[in-house]
N, C-alpha and C positions, 0 to 999 in steps of 0.2 A: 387376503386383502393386499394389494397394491402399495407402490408408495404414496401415490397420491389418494389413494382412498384412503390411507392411514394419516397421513397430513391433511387434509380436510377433517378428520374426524378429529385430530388432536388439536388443530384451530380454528374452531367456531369463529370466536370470539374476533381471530384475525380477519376471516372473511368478510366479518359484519361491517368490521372498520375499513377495511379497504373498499366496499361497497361504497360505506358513508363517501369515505375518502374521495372517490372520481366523482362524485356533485360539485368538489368544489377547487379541486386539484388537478391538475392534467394529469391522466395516466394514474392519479392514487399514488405517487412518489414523489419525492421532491430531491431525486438525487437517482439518474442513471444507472450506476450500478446497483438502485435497492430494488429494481425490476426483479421479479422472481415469478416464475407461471406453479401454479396457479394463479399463489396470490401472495406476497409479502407478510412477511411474520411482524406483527406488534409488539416491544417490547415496553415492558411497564419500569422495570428499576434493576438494577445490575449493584454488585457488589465483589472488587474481589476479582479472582476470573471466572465468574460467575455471572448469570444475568435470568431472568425471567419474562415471559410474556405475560399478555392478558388471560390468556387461559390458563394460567400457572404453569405452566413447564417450564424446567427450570437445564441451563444450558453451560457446558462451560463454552465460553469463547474464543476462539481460537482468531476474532477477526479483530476485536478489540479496539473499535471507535474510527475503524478503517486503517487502521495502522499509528492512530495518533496516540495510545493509551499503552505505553509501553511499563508501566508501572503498574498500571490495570487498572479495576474503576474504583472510583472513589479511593484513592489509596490518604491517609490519614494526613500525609502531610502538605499534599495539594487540597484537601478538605479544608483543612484548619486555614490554611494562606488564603481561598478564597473568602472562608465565610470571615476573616477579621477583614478582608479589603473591602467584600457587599457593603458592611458597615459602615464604613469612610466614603463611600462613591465609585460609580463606574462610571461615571467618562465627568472626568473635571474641569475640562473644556481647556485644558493648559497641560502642560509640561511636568513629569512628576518624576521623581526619584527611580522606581520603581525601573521604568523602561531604561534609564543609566542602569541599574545594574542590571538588568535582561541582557543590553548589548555588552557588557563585560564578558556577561558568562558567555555568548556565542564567542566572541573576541579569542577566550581562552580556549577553546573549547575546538573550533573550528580554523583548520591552518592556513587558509587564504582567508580569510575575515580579519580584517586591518579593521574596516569600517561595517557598519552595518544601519541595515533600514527599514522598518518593518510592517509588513502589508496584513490585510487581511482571511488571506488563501494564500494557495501553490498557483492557484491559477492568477494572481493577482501578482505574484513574485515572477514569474517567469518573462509576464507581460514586461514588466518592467525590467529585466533585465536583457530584451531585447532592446528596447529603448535605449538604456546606457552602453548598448554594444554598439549602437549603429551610431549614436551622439559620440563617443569615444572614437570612433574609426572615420566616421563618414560615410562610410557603403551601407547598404539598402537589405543585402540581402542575409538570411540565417539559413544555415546551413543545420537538418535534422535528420533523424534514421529512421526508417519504416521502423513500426511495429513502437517507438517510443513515445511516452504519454507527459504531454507539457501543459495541461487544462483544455480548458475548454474556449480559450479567446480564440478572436479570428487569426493568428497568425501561428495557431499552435494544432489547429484543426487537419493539417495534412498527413498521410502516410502515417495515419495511426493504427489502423486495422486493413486486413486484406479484403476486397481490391482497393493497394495502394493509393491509385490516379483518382479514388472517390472520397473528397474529404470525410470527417466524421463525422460533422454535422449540413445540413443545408442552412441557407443565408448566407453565404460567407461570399463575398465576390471575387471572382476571379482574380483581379487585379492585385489583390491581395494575397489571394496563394500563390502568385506569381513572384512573388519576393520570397518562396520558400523553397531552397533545394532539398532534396531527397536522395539518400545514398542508404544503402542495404547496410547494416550495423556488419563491423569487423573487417569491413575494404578498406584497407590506408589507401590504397591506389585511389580510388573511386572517392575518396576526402581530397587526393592531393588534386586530381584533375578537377577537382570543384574548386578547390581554392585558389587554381593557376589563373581560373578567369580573372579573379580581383577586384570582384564587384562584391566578398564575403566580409560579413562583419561580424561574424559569431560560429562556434560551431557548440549545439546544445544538444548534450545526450544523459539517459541516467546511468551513471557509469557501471551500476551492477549489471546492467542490460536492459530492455525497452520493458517496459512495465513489471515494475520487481521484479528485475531477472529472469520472466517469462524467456526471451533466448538473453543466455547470458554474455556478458562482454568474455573475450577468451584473452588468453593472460600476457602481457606486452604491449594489449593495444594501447591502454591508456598512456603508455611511456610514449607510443609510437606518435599518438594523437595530441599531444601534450608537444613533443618536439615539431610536429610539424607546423600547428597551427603560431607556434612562438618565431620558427622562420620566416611565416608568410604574415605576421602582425595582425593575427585574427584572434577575438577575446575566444577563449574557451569556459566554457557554462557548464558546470557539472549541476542537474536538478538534481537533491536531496531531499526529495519531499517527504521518499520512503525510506532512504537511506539513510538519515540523518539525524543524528548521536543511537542509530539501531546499530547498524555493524560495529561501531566504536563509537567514545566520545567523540570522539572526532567525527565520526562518518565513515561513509565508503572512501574517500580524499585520504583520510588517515589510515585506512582497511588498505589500501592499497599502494600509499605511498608515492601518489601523485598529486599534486598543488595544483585547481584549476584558476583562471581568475578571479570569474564570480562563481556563485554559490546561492541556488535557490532551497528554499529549507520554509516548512508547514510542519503538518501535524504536530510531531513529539515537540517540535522548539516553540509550543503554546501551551502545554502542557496537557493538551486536551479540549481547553479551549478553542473559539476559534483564532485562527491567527499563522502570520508566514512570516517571511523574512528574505531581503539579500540580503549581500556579505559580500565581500570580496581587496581584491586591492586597491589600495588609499587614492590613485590617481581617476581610476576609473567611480568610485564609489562619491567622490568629490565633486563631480559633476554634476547633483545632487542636489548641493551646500548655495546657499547665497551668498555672494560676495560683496554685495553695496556698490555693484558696477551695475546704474541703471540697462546698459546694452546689454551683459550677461545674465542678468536677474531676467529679464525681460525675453531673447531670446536665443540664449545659449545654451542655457542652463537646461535641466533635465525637470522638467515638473512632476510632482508626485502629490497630489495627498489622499484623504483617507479618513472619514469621521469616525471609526473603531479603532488607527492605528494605533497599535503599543496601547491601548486601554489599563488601566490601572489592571481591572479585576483581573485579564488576560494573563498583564503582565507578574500577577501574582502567583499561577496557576504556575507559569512558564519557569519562573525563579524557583519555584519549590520542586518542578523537576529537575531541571538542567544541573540544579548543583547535589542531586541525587546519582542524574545520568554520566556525573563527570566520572563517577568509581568504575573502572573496567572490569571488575568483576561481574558486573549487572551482565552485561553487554556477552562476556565469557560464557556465561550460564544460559543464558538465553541463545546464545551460538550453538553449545554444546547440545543443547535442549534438543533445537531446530535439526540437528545432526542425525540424531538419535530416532525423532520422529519419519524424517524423509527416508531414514533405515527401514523401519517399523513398517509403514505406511506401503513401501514397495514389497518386502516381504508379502505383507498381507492382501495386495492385490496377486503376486503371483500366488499363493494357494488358494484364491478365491476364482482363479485364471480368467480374471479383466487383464483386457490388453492395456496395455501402458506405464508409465513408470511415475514415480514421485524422485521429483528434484527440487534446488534450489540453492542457498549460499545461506551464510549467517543464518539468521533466525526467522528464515522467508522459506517456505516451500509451498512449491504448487503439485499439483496433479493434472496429471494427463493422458486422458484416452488417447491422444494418437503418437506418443514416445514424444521424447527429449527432440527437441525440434534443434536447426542445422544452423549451420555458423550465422545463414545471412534469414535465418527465423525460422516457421512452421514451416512444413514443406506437403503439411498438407491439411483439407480442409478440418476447420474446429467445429465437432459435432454439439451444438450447443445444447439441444436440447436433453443431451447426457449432462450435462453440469447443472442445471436444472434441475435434471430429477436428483442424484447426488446431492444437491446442498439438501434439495427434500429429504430425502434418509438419511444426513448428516439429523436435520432437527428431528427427523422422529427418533434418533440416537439418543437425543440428547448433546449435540453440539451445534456450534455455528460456525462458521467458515466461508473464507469468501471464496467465491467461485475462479476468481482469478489470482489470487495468492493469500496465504495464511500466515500471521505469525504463533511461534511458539516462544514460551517462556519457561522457564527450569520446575513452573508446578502445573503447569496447564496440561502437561504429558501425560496426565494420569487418564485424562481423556481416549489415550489412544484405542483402550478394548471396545469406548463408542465408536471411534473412528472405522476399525476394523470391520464391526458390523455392518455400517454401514455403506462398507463399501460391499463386503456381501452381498449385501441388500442389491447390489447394481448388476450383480452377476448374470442373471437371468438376461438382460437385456443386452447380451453378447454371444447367447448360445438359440439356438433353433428350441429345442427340445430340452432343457433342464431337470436334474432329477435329484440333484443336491449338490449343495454348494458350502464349504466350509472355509473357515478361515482360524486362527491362530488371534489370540490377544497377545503381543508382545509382552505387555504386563502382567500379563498370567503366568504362573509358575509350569502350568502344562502347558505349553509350551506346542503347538503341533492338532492341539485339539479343539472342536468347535464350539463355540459360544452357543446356545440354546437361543442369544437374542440375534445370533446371526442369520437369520431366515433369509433365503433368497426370495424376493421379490422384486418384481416390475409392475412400470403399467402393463406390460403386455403377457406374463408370466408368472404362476406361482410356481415354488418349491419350497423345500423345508427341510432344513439341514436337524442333524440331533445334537443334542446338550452335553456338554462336558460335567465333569463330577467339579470343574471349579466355576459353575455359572455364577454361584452365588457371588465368591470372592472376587468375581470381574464386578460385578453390579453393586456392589460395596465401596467399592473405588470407583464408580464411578460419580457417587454420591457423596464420599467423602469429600469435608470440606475444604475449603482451599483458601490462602490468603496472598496479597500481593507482594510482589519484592519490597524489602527495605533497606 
């Protein structure tokens, strides 16, 4: 059986839904990266690092709410916060407690946050944090890196995927991408000749590197990029949408030990709900604020609103993490996790002999068929329809994973002997003629020897590796339970 013959047989129930689905959806998703061929997996309720679909299989996750659920699901004490605020109201149509102490804890928490302001997305935070860059300076244009990922608005749509010169979505008018420069991530040179012109009012990167660390930042530049951009009086925008209280309570700013101006931050700083945020320093975040000067109130000022922003129930969810997220221990274990894994995970494709390596930083690792890509990104093409079928024999594993980056956390590890097999599983679709393929469970005490749930399969190939005398004790752990950090 194939992979995809074995995922279609293990989700009826998804296909039925995703059929329903495109009657009344475009495409049967409602979010770009849940595109998956054949067909997207349905999930009914999640617990834990755990979650299940409609057809019962049940999964650990290793993607966990897109990166925003760093505590995992449902964890008791973001439960308890929401359900006493459901009670009292979600949206009170005024000003509540609640979001004062939200912006405390980013305030504390995050080291260029003086002031703070809170949107409903990353895509909704960045937009706005060109605005206060170009209202702050007066120039027109923002300066960004291929290969990095700032939403989906019109001004954040360039040199996000290769070819560069093709934005990433259509609609977008020219005119408007013309206000965005583009520079290969890790060229100071190629920043400072952009900023000689002086038409630059921002320079916005994610400082792990362009889509979680996919090519990572290499180690000085942010010093380099931080002094440069402070000579020539250009705001610096670190996006922390995925970095942000995951490397540290602080973030990657804190992980690394550079102070950018602003500060865009989703996921984790809502606790799962939805919800974003800037941050940044007092002058520029002030721009913002009303002053009772009809000409500035009127057109100086930075306009922003928002009918969800800072919502009570949001802000509840957000409060019951952040002052979880402030302990660096959490943050430590989940690094250590991540470490361990992207070890694991290489290991196991070299005795499975797929080409490519497992990387990453903190508690982010991806995978990749075509190696550890080069200073200034991939340098060669991304085979996508191998990450396709992979996330496929990740879930007939029994895991979930995003196709473009994973986190780990210090109990979700135990995952890995699914992990292993199901890279097995990918083996065949790199050799002509396959005749067996094994792999090693890190987790396993034998250490060297093949999983029985290892079978190599493809859509285009069978094989069949043999069982090790510890099959049982992998698939024992892979089923044992698991609970969220506290």
């Amino acid at each position: 059986m194939t992979i995809h013959d074995e995922y279609r047989t293990k989700h009826a129930k998804s296909a039925a839904l995703w059929e329903r689905a495109r009657r009344s959806i475009p495409g049967g998703i409602t979010h770009d990266i849940r595109h998956l061929s054949p067909f997207p997996t349905y999930i009914e309720r999640a617990g834990g690092t755990r979650k299940w679909d409609v057809d019962g299989n049940e999964y650990i996750d290793y993607w966990m709410g897109h990166g925003a659920l760093f505590l995992g699901h449902c964890h008791p004490a973001v439960v308890r916060a929401v359900q006493a605020q459901i009670a009292r109201g979600t949206h009170l149509g005024g000003c509540h407690e609640l979001e004062v102490r939200w912006a405390e804890l980013v305030t504390q928490l995050v080291p260029c946050a003086e002031l703070v302001r809170f949107t409903m997305s990353g895509t909704e935070a960045t937009h706005l944090a060109m605005r206060v860059a170009r209202a702050h300076t007066g120039r027109s244009r923002i300066l960004k890196f291929t290969g990095h990922f700032h939403g989906w608005h019109d001004g954040a749509v360039a040199g996000v995927n290769p070819p560069y010169d093709v934005p990433m979505s259509a609609g977008v008018p020219g005119a408007t991408l013309d206000q965005m420069l583009i520079c290969p991530p890790n060229d100071i040179k190629a920043v400072q000749l952009a900023l000689e012109r002086g038409d630059v009012a921002a320079v916005i990167l994610e400082p792990a590197g362009g889509q979680s660390g996919t090519t990572p930042t290499i180690p000085g530049y942010l010093q380099e990029l931080r002094a440069l951009t402070t000579r020539h009086g250009v705001v610096l925008i670190f996006d922390e949408v995925i970095t942000g209280f995951r490397y540290s309570p602080g973030g990657a700013q804190a992980y690394f030990g550079v102070t950018p101006d602003l500060t865009t931050l989703a996921k984790i700083v809502s606790g799962g709900l939805p919800g974003g945020a800037l941050c940044g320093r007092r002058p520029l975040m002030s721009l913002l604020a009303f002053r009772g000067d009809p000409d500035w109130d009127r057109s100086q000022r930075v306009a922003h609103a928002g009918t969800f922003n800072a919502n009570p129930l949001c802000a509840s969810a957000a409060i019951a993490t952040l002052e979880l997220c402030a302990d660096a221990s959490l943050q430590a274990r989940a690094n250590k996790a991540g470490e361990e894994l992207r070890r694991n995970l290489t290991e196991a494709m070299k005795r499975a002999v797929v080409p490519g390596t497992c990387y990453g930083e903190a508690s982010i690792y991806h995978v990749s068929f075509e190696g550890k890509p080069g200073l200034a990104g991939p340098d060669r093409p991304r085979r996508s329809a191998l990450y396709h079928l992979l996330r496929c024999a990740l879930m007939n594993n029994g895991v979930d994973s995003s196709m473009e980056a994973a986190r780990a956390d210090g109990r979700r590890r135990r995952g890995f002997s699914s992990c292993s097999s199901a890279v097995c599983s990918q083996a065949a679709a790199f050799t002509t003629r396959p005749s067996r393929t094994s792999a090693a469970c890190a987790s396993c005490p034998s250490t060297g020897a093949s999983c029985a749930t290892a079978m190599a399969r493809s859509s285009s190939w069978t094989s069949t590796a043999r069982g090790c005398s510890r099959t049982r004790w992998c698939a024992s752990r892979r089923r044992s339970p698991s609970a969220p950090s506290s």
